[in-house]
N, C-alpha and C positions, 0 to 999 in steps of 0.2 A: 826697319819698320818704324814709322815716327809714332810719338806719343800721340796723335791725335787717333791711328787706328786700335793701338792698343786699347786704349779707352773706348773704345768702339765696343770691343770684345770683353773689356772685364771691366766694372764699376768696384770701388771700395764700399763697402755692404752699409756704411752710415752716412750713403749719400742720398737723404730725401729730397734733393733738387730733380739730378738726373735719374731715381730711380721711382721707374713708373710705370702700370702697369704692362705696358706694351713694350716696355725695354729691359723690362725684369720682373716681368709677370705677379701674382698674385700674394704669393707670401714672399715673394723678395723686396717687393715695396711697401709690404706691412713692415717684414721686419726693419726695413733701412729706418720709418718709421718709428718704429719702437727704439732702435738704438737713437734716432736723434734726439728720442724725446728722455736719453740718460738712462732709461729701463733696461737691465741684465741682460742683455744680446750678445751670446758669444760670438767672436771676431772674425771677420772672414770678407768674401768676397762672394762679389755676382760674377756670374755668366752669362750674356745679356742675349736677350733673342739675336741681335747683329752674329753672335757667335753662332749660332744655329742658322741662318737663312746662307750666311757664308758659308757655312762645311757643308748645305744641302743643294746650293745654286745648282742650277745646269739640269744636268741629267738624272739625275737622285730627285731633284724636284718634280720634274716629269712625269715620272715614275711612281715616285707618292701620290700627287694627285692621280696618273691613271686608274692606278689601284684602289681607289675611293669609289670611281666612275659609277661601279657597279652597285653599289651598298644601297641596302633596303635597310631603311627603318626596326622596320618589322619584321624581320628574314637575317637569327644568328647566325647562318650559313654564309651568309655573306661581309660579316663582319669579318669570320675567320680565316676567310679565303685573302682578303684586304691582308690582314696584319700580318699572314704568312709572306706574302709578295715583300712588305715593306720591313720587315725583321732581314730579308735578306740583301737589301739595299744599304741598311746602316750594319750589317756583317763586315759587308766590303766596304764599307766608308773610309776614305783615311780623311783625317781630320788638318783641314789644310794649315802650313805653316805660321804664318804670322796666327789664326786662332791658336794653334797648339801654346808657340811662344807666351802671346797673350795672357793665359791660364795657366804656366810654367812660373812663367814670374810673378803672376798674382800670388800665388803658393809661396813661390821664395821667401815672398813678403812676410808670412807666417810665422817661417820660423824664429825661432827663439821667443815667440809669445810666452808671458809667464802667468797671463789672466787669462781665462776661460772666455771670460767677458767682452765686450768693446768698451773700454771706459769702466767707471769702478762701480762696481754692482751698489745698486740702490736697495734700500730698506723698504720700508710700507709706508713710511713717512716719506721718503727720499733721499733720507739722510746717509750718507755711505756707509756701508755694511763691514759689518767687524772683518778682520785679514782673517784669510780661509782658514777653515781649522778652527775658529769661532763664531759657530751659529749664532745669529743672532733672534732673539727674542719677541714679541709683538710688542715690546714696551722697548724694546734696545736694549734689555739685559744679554749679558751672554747667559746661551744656551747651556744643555748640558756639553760634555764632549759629541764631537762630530760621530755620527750614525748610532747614538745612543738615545733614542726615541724613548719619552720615559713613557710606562706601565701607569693604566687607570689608578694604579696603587700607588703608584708615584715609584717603582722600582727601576732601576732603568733595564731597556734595552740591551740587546748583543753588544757588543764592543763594534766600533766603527770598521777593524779589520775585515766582519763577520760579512757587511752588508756591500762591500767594496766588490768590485769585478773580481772571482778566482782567476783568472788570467788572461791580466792585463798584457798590451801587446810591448813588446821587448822595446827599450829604450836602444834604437841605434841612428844612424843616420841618414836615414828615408827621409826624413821630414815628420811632422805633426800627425798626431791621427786627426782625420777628418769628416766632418759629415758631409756627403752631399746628396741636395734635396733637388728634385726637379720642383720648378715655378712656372707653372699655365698662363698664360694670356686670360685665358676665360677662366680661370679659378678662383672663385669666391665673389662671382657676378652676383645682384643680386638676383633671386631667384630662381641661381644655378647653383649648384655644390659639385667642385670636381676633387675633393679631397680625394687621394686614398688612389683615381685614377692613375696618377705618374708614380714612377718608380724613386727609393730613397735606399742610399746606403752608406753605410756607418762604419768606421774603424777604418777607414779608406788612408795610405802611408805612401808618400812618394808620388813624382811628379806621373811616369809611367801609369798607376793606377788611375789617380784622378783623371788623366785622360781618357782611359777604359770607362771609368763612372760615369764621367762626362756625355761621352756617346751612347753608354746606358740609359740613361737618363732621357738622352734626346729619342731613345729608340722606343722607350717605355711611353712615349705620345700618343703611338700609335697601335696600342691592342685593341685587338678583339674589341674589348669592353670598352677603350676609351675611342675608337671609331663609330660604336654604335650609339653611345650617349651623347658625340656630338653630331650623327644624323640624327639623333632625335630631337633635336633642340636649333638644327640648322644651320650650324656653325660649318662655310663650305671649306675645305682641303687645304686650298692656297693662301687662304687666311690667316693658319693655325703656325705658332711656332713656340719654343718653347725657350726658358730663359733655368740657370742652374744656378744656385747657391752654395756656394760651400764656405763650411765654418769648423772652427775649432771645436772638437768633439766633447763634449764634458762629461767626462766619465762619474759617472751619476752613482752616487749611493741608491740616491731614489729617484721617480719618476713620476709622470705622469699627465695627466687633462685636469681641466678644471674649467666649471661652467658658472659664467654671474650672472645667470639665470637657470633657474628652473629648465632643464629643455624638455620635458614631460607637460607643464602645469604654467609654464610662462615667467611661473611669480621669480622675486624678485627681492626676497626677505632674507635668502641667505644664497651662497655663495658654493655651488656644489664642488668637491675634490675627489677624485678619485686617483690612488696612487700605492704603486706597489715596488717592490727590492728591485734595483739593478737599473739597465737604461730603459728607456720609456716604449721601448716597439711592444713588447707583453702585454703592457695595456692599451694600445693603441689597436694592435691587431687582433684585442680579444683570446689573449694565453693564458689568461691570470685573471680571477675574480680579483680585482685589489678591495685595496681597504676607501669605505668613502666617507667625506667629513663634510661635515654639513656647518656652515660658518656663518653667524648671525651677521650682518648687514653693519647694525646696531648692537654695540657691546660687546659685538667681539665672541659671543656662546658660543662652544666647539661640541656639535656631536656627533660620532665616530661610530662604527661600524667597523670592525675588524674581521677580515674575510681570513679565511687563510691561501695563503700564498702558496702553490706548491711548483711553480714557474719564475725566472729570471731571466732577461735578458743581459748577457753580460760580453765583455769584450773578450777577443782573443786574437793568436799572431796574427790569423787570415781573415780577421775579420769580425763576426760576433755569431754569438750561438744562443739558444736556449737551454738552462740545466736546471738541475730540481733545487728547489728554496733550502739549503741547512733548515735540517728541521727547529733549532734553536729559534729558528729567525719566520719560521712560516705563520706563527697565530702572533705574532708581535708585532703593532703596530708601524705603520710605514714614517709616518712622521709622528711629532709630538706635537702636541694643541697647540703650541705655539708658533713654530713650523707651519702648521693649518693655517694660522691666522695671519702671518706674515702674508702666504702666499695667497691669500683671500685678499689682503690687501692690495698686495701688488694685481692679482685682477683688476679690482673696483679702480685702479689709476689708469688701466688698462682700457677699462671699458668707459670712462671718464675722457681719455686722449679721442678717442676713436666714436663716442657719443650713443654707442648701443651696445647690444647684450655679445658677447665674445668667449668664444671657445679656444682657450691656452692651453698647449703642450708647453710644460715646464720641467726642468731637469734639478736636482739637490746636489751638490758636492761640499763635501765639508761643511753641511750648515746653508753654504752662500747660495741661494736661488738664479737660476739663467732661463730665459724666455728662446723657448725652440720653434714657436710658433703663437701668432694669434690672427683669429679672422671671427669675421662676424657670423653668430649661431645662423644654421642653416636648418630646414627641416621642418615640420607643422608646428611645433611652439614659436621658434625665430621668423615664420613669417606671419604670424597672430601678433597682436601688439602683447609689450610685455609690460609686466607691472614694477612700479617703484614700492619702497617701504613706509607704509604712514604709522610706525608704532613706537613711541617712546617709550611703551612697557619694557622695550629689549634693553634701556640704557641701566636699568638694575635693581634689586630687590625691594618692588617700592610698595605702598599702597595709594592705588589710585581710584578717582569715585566720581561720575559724573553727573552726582545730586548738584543740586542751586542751579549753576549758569549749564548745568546739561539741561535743563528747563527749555530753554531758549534756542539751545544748538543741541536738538534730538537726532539729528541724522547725519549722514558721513559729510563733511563739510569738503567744497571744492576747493583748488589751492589758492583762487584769488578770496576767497570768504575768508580761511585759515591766513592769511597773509593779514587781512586786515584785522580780524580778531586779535591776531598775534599784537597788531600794534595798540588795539582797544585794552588790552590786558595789560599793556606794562604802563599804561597811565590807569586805568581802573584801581589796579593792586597797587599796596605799598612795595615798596624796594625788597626785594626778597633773593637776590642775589647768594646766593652760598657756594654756588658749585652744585645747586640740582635742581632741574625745573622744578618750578611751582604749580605748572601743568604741560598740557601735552594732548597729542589726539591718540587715543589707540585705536589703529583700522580703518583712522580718517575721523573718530569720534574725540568731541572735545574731553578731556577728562581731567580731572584736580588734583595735584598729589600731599596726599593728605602728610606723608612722610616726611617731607619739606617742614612744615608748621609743629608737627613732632620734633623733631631734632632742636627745631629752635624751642620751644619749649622744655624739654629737657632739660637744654643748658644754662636756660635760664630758671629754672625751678618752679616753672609756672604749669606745668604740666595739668592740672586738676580745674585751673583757671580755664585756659584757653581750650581744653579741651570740652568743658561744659558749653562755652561760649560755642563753640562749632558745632555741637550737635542740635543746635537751633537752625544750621544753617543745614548738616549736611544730613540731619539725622542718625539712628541707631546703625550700626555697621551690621547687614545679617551676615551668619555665620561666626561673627565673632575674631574674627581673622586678626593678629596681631600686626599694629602699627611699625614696620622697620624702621631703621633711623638711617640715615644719610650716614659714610665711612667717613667721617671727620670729627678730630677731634674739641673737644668741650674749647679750648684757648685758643683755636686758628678758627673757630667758630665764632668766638666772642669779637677776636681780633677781624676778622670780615663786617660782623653785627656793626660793631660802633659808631664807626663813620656813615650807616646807611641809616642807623635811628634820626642821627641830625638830620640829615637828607630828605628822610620824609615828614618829621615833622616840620621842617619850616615847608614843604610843599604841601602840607596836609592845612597848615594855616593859611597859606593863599586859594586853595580850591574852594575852602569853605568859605571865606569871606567872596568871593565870585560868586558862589551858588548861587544869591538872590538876583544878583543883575540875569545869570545866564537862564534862569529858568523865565524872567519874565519878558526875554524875546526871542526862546528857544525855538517855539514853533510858527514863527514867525522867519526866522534866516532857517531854520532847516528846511524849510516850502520854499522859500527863494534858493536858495544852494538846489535843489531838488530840478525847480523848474530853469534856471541857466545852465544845470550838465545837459539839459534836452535839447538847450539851444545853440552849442558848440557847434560853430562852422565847420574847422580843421581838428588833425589829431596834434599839431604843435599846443596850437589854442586850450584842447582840450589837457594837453598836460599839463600847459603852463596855470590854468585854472585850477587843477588838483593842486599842482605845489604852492600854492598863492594863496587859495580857499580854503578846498573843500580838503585836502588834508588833515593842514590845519584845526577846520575845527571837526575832523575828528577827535582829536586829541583834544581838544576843548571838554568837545562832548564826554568824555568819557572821563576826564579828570573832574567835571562836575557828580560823576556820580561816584564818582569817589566821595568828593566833599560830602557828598548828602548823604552817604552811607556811614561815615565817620564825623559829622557835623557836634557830634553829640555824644562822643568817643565812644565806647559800645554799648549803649542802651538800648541800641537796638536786639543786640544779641542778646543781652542775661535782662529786662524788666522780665518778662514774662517767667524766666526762671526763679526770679529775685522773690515775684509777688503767688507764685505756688502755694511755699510755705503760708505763708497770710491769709490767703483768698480761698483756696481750694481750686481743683484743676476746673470745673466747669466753670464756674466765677471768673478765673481768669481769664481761660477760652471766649468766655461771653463779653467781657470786661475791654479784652482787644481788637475786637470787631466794631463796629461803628465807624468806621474811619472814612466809610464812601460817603458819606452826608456830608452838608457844607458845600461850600462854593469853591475846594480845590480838594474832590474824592481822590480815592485812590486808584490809579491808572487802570491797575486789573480789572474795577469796576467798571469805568467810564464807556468801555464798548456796550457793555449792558444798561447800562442803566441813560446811553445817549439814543439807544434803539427807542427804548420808553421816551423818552421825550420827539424824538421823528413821529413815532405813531401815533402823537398827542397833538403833533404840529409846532412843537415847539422849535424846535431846529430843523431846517431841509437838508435834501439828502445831500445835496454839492460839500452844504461843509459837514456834513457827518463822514462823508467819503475821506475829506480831504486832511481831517482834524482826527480821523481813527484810523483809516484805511491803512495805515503801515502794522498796524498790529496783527499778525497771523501767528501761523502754526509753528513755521520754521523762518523768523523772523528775521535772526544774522546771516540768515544763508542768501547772498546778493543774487544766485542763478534761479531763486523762485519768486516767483511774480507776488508782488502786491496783492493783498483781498483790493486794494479800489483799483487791480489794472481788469478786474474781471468786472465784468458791468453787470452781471446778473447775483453779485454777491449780496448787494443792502438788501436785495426783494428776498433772498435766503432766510439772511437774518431776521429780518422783521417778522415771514412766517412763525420761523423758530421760533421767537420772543412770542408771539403772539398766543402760543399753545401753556405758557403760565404765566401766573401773578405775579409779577414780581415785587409790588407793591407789598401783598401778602407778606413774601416773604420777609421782606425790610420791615413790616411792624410788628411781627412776630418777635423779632430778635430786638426790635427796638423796647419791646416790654419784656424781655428778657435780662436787657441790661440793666433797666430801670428797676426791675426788682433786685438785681444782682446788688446796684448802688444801693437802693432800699436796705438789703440785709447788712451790707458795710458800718454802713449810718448807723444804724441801730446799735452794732456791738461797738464803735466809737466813731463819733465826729471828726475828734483832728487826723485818726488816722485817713478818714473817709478825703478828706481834706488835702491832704499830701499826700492818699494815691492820685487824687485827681489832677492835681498840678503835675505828677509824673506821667501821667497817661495824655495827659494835654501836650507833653514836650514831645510825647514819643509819638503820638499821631502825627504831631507837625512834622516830625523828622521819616516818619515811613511816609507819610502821602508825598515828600521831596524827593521820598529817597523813588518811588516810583513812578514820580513823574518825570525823574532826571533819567531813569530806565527807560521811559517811554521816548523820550527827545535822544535816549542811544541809536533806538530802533529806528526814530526818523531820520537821523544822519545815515543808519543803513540802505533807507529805502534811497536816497539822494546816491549814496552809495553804485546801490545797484541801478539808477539810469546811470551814471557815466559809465559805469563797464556793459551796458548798452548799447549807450552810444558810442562807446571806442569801439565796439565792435561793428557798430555801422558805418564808421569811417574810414576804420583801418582794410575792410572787407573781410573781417576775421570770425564774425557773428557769434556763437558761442562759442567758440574757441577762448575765446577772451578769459573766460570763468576758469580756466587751465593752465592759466601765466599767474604766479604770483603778480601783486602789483608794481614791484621795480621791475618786473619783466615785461608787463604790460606799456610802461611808462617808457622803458629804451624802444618800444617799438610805435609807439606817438611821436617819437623825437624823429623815427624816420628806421629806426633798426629792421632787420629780417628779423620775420617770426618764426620763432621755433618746432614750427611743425610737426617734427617726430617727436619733443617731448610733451607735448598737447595731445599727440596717440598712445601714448604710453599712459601719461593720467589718466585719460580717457580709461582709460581700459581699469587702471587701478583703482578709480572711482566708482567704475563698475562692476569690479569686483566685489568692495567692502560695502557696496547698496546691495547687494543682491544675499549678503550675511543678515540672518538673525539681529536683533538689537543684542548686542554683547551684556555680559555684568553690572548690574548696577555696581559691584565695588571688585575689585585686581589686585592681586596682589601678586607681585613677582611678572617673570617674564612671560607673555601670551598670545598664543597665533590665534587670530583670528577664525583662519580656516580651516584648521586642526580643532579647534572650539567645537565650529557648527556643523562638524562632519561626526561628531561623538554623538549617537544616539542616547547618551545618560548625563550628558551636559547638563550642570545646571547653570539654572537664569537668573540667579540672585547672587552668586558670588566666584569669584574662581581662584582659587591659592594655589601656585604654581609649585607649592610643601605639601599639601594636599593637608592640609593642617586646617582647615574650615572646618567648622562645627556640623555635626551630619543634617543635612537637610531636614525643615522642621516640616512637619504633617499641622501644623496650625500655622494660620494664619496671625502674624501680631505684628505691628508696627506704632510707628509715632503717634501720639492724639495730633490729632490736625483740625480737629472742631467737635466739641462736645455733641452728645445727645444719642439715643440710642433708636437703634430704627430697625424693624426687619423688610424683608423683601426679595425678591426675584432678579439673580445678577445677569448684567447682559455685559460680558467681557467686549470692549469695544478697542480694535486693534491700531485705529486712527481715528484723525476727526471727519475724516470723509465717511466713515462709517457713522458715524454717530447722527447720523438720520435713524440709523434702527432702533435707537434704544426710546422707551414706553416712560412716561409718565410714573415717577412713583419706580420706578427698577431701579438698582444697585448700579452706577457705575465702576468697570472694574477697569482698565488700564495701566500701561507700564508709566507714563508722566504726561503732565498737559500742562499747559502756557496758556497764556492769555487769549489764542485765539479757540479754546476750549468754553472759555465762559459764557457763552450762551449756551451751552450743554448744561453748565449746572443748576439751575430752576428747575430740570424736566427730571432733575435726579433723587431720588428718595439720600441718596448716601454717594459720598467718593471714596475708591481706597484704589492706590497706585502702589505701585515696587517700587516709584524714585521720588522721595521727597521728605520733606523737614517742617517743623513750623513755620519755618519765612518760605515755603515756595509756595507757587500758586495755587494750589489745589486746596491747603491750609487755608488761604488768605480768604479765598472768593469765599471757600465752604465756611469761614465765622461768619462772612458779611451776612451772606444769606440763611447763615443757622442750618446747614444743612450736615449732617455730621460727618467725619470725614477719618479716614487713619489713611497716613502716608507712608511711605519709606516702608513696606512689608518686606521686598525685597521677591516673596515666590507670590504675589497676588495671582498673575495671570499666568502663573503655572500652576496651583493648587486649584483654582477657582474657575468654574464655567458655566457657560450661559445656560439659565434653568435652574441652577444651583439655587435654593430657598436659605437665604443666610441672616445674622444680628449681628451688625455694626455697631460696635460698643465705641464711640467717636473720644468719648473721657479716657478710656481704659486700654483705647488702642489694639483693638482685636476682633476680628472676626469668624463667626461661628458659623459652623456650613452645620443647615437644621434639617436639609433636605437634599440627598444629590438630585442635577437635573434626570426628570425620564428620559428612561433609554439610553 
C-alpha cells in the first residue's frame, strides 16, 4: 500500500491544511484547527471521508441510496423503514484492506503517548500549563492539589482519588484507550446543527475495536433520525459521507460544555460553564444536573451554582458506564473558581480564533484542561446577533460617576464616538496612569472613576483638598457610598506619580501658552477641516487626510481645553468655595454669573443669546447655523446629526426663544449683582477690590475654558462628516459608526470590512439604548440588564455592598443658582419633549447640555439628578437668575408632573407642597 493511499484514509488530527470539511467533516477540521492553533487538543487521528466512500463503493452504495428513494419528509415511517435496510448493509460490511491497514497504523502511531494532549496544554494566557498533577490557576499559580475543588469556605474538596474513574480500564497491551467520535460533512453548517445526530464512543482498546467503532460510526449516518433531518433540509443520499476521529481518551476528573455566549439571552458579559464528576457524556446527554459557573468577561467574577450530582460517567474494562456520585462528592463543587476561570479563558481564545460565539466540550485531568470539542453556537440565540461587553464596572471595586463630561455624552456611545473620545481624554486629562482607569463606559455610558483621584489623593495627603475641589465638578455623592481605593501600595504609587507630575507639567505649560493662538482661529480651521472631510474623492485620500489633519488637530483641540481648564491652576474649582465663607452662598451664586456679557460670553450662552440677536437682525441665519449649529443634545456622539444638518431647526428655535424675555432675564440678574457688589463695598473697599480682580481672572478663564469646549464639539461635528463620508466611499453607510477608528482607517487603506463584528455591536448597542439611564454614581461591579429588570431599582445610586444609604423621601441636592421659587413640575424625559413644558413650570430632568438652553427662560426653576456647580444647568440657571439645584440624584424618581413644589436654589432642596391630581 503506498504512502500516498494511506494518507488518503487517515490524516494526522493537527493537520489544518489538508483537514477540511469534506475530507474530515465538521468537528475533525475544527478540532485540527484548534490543535494548530497550540489549544489542549488530545492526540489522535482522522478518518477521512476517502475512508468511507471506499468501504461503501459498489454495491453497499447502491443500496444506501435505494433505501433513501423512498423517504418523506414528513412520514417517520419511512425514515424507519430507510435506516432498518441500511443498519443491515454495514452489518455485513467488511471494511476493505488497505482502509483497515490505514486506521491500524494510525493507532500504532498512538501508542506510548504520555500527554493527553497534541503538544503541551496551554494556560488562558497561552503560557504552558504547569506538568499534570498541577493545576494551574487563573493568575499561573499552582492550584490546590489535583480534584480538590476548594469549598465557598475555602475548605477543600474530596481528595483527587474520590472524583477519578472507580474503574479505570486495566493497564495491558490493547493499545491506548480511545475516543472515537463520528465527523459530518454537513455538521455545523451554518444554519444547520447535526450535533448529537452521529454516534461517539469512549474507552474504545485495541486495533480490532477501533475498527468495530469505526463502522459504527459510519453506520450511525444513517438513522432514522439523521435520514429524516437530512430530507428535511435536502441534503440528497449520494452526497452524504462521513469522516471519524479518534483521539487519546482523557480520563477526566471533570467535564463538561461551556458557552461564550449567553445561548438563552445572546449576551456576551460572562462566560457560561456547566460541569460535573467523571467524563463529559452526563452532561452532554443530560444524566446530571451539573454544577454552572457564570465567569465575568471582565475581571475575571466567578458565580457558581452548585447542583448536586447524583450521576458519573466513568470509565470501565468494556467500556464506560453510569454510576451514582459518592455521596462525599455530590453537593461539592465540580471545579474551583479558578478552574472556572481558566477554562473561561481558554473559551474567549477559543471564540477569538474562530471570530464568533462557540459551544466547547472540555474535559479536566489533573488540573490540565483538553478541548473535546468546539463549534459555532447553534439555535435561536447563535443565529440572532450576539452581544460584546461595554462595562469597565466589572474590572473592580470602584466608584464610578457620570457627573461633568456625562453632560455631553448622555447616551450609549457607538464604538467609533467611544474610540475617539478615548483619544479626546488622554490629551484633555492630566497623566493619570496607575494601573486603573480614570474612566470607562459602563453599558456603552461614559462614566469617571472617582476611585482613581482617591487613591492618589490618599497617598499624597491631600485628601480634604482635592476632594473639596471635585465636588464643584462632580457634585454630592447621593447615597453616601464609600470612595474604594485602587489595590496599590502608598510607594509603588508614589514611584509611578513622579515621573508623570514632570510629564504633565511641562505639557500643561505648552497647552496653555497655545491657548490664545488656538482659540483665535479655532473656528475658523474647524469649518475648513469640516468642509474638506465632505470633499474627499477616495477612501486612501480620505485616510491619508485624517492622519495628516483632521487627527491631529483633534488632539490639538482637546489639549487646548485642557490648557484653558488648568490655565489658572485650580481656580476654577475652589473661588467659588474660597469666597462662600466671605460672600454668603447667594452673593456668591450671584457674584459668578455675569460671564455671558462682553464680546467673548460664555459658549452655554451664545446659542441663546445669538437667537436674540437673529431675531433683532443682527446676525443671519447662514452664520448662526454655521457658528452654533454643532452645539446639540448628544454632541460627542458622531452617528447623530448636527442641529444645522436639520434645516427646519433655527425656525424651532427662534419660536422657542420668542415665547420669553430674555432681555428681562439678563437685567434682572444684572441688578442683582450690582447690589451684591453694592453690599461688598459697603462692608470694605479693598476687599471689594481683590474680589473683583479675582472674578475678572476667573471669568476670563471660564469663558476660555468654554469656548475651548465649544471648538471640542466643532472638531466633533468635522468628526462625524468624515465618518460620513467614509461611509459613502467605502459603501459601508452606517456601519462605519461600528469600527472603532483604526478599524475604520485599515479599511480606507483598502482592508475587508468586518461585517460580523459591525452585527454584533449593532446588537450590543442596541441592547444598552433600549436600558434605562443607569446610576448617576457605581460602585463596585454592575450589570446593566440585571439593573433594569429589578422592579425596586434605584436611579440614583447602585453599591454592588448594598452599603448605600436607604433611599431619601426628600429631595436635596447641590445650590446650582440661588433664589427661591414655587411651582408646577413638568418632569421632562428628553429635549425632544421639552416642547411640553409651560411658562413659569419647574423643570424636572435627569441632565442637560447646552443643547437644553433655550428651554431655560420658559422655566420657573431647574433641578436634575446629574450635576455640580460647573455643569450646565448650574451655569445657564446663574446667568439667567433662574434657580436651580443640581446633582439630586432621585429628582425624576421622587418628583412628577403636577407635583406643586419650592425650590429652595441657596439651600439645595426641594419641597413637594402638593402631590399632582390623581
Amino acid at each position: 500500500m503506498s504512502t500516498d493511499v494511506t494518507h488518503s484514509f487517515t490524516l494526522p488530527l493537527a493537520d489544518p491544511g489538508a483537514a477540511a470539511l469534506t475530507t474530515t467533516g465538521g468537528k475533525g477540521s475544527s478540532l485540527a484547527r484548534l490543535a494548530a492553533a497550540g489549544l489542549p487538543v488530545p492526540g489522535g487521528f482522522h478518518v477521512t471521508t476517502d475512508a468511507y466512500r471506499a468501504a461503501v463503493a459498489g454495491a453497499s452504495q447502491r443500496e444506501i441510496v435505494a433505501a433513501t428513494r423512498d423517504v418523506d419528509p414528513e412520514r417517520p415511517e419511512t425514515h424507519a423503514v430507510a435506516a432498518a435496510r441500511i443498519a443491515a448493509v454495514f452489518a455485513a460490511l467488511e471494511i476493505p484492506g488497505p482502509v483497515a491497514e490505514a486506521v491500524r497504523a494510525a493507532y500504532r502511531g498512538l501508542h506510548g503517548a504520555a500527554a493527553p494532549a497534541s503538544g503541551t496544554p496551554a494556560t488562558a494566557d497561552g503560557t504552558p500549563a504547569p506538568a499534570p498533577g498541577t493545576p494551574a490557576t487563573a493568575d499561573g499559580t499552582p492550584a490546590p492539589a489535583p480534584g480538590t475543588p476548594a469549598m465557598a469556605d475555602g475548605a477543600p474538596a474530596a481528595p483527587a482519588a474520590s472524583a477519578a474513574s472507580a474503574a479505570p480500564a486495566p493497564a495491558d497491551d490493547a493499545g491506548p484507550a480511545i475516543a472515537v467520535r463520528s465527523s459530518a460533512t454537513a455538521e455545523d453548517l451554518p444554519g444547520m446543527s447535526f450535533a448529537g445526530q452521529q454516534d461517539s464512543f469512549l474507552n474504545i482498546r485495541g486495533e480490532d475495536a477501533l475498527l468495530r467503532a469505526v463502522r459504527d460510526c459510519w453506520a450511525s449516518l444513517w438513522t432514522a433520525r439523521a435520514i429524516g433531518y437530512r430530507a428535511r433540509h435536502g441534503i440528497p443520499a449520494d452526497e452524504v459521507a462521513l469522516a471519524v476521529v479518534v483521539q487519546l481518551l482523557v480520563d477526566a476528573d471533570a467535564a463538561g460544555i461551556l458557552f461564550t455566549v449567553d445561548p438563552m439571552t445572546g449576551s456576551r458579559d460572562r462566560v457560561l460553564i456547566n460541569a460535573a464528576w467523571g467524563l463529559g457524556e452526563a452532561v452532554v446527554g443530560g444524566h446530571v444536573t451539573p454544577d454552572t459557573f457564570l465567569v465575568a468577561r471582565v475581571g475575571g467574577a466567578v458565580e457558581r451554582t452548585v447542583s448536586t450530582k447524583d450521576v458519573r460517567t466513568v470509565r470501565t474494562a468494556g467500556g464506560t458506564r453510569d454510576e451514582p456520585v459518592p455521596a462525599a462528592l455530590r453537593d461539592r463543587p465540580s471545579l474551583t473558581d479558578e478552574q472556572a476561570a481558566g477554562l473561561a479563558a481558554l473559551g474567549v481564545r477559543i471564540e477569538e480564533l474562530y471570530g464568533v460565539p462557540m459551544d466547547v466540550e472540555w474535559a479536566l485531568h489533573d488540573g490540565v484542561p483538553a478541548v473535546l470539542q468546539a463549534r459555532p453556537v447553534t439555535g435561536a440565540a447563535g443565529q440572532a446577533p450576539v452581544t460584546e461587553v461595554w462595562n469597565d464596572s466589572l474590572l473592580g471595586d470602584f466608584l464610578w460617576t457620570n457627573a461633568n463630561l456625562g453632560e455631553a455624552l448622555p447616551s450609549v456611545m457607538t464604538p467609533l464616538t467611544w474610540s475617539l473620545v478615548q483619544i479626546f481624554m488622554r490629551h484633555a486629562m492630566a497623566e493619570t496612569d496607575i494601573g486603573v482607569p480614570a474612566y470607562g463606559t459602563i453599558g456603552g455610558r461614559f462614566y469617571m472613576n472617582l476611585s482613581t483621584t482617591e487613591t492618589v489623593a490618599r497617598a499624597l495627603g491631600m485628601q480634604k483638598t482635592i476632594d473639596a475641589a471635585y465636588r464643584e465638578v462632580f457634585g454630592r455623592l447621593p447615597g453616601q457610598p464609600e470612595i474604594p481605593v485602587a489595590p496599590i501600595g502608598r510607594g509603588e504609587l508614589i514611584r509611578r506619580l513622579l515621573p508623570m507630575v514632570g510629564r504633565n507639567l511641562t505639557s500643561l505649560v505648552r497647552d496653555v501658552r497655545a491657548l490664545p493662538g488656538f482659540l483665535a482661529t479655532a473656528e475658523e480651521r474647524g469649518t475648513a477641516l469640516r468642509r474638506r472631510a465632505a470633499e474627499m474623492a477616495g477612501p486612501q485620500e480620505l485616510a491619508a487626510f485624517w492622519r495628516r489633519e483632521l487627527g491631529p488637530y483633534l488632539v490639538e483641540s482637546s489639549r487646548a481645553l485642557r490648557g484653558a481648564s488648568r490655565q489658572d491652576g485650580t481656580a476654577l474649582l475652589t473661588l467659588r468655595r474660597d469666597l462662600r465663607p466671605l460672600l454668603g452662598d447667594v452673593d456668591t451664586e450671584t457674584l459668578t454669573s455675569g460671564l455671558s456679557t462682553g464680546t467673548r460670553g460664555l459658549a452655554s450662552m451664545d446659542t441663546l443669546l445669538g437667537l436674540r440677536r437673529v431675531a433683532l437682525g443682527e446676525l443671519d441665519a447662514e452664520t448662526y447655523v454655521s457658528r452654533y449649529g454643532h452645539r446639540g443634545v448628544d454632541e460627542f456622539e458622531v452617528s447623530v446629526p448636527r442641529p444645522a444638518e436639520d434645516p427646519g431647526w433655527l425656525g424651532r428655535q427662534l419660536a422657542a426663544a420668542a415665547e420669553t424675555d430674555v432681555d428681562a432675564l439678563l437685567a434682572r440678574q444684572e441688578e442683582a449683582r450690582a447690589a451684591a457688589w453694592a453690599r461688598l463695598e459697603q462692608r470694605s473697599a479693598r476687599t471689594a477690590a481683590s474680589v473683583r480682580k479675582k472674578f475678572d481672572r476667573w471669568a476670563r478663564n471660564a469663558r476660555d475654558r468654554e469656548i475651548a469646549r465649544s471648538e471640542v464639539i466643532r472638531t466633533f461635528w468635522a468628526l462625524r462628516v468624515f465618518a460620513v463620508r467614509a461611509g459613502e466611499l467605502t459603501g459601508l453607510g452606517d456601519d462605519v459608526f461600528f469600527l472603532d477608528v483604526d478599524e475604520l482607517l485599515q479599511v480606507l487603506d483598502g482592508g475587508a470590512p468586518p461585517r460580523q463584528r459591525v452585527a454584533v455591536r449593532r446588537a450590543t448597542y442596541q441592547q444598552y439604548r433600549d436600558l434605562p439611564a443607569y446610576p448617576a454614581v457605581i460602585r463596585g461591579r454592575f450589570d446593566p440588564v440585571r439593573w433594569a429588570a429589578d422592579p425596586a431599582r434605584r436611579t440614583d445610586v447602585f453599591d454592588e455592598h448594598g452599603e448605600a444609604a436607604p433611599a431619601s423621601d426628600v429631595v436635596r441636592g447641590f445650590p446650582g443658582a440661588a433664589g427661591v421659587v414655587e411651582g408646577v413640575v413638568r418632569v421632562v424625559p428628553s429635549v425632544d419633549d421639552g416642547a411640553a413644558l409651560q411658562p413659569g413650570e419647574i423643570l424636572v430632568t435627569t441632565v442637560t447640555n447646552v443643547g437644553w438652553t433655550p428651554l431655560f427662560p420658559r422655566a420657573g426653576a431647574v433641578v436634575t439628578d446629574v450635576g455640580a456647580p460647573l455643569s450646565h444647568a448650574a451655569i445657564v440657571a446663574r446667568e439667567l437668575g433662574i434657580p436651580a439645584v443640581v446633582g439630586c440624584g432621585n429628582a425624576t424618581m421622587l418628583l412628577h408632573t403636577g407635583d406643586r413644589v419650592r425650590v429652595d436654589g441657596e439651600h439645595g432642596t426641594v419641597e413637594v407642597l402638593a402631590p399632582a391630581a390623581g
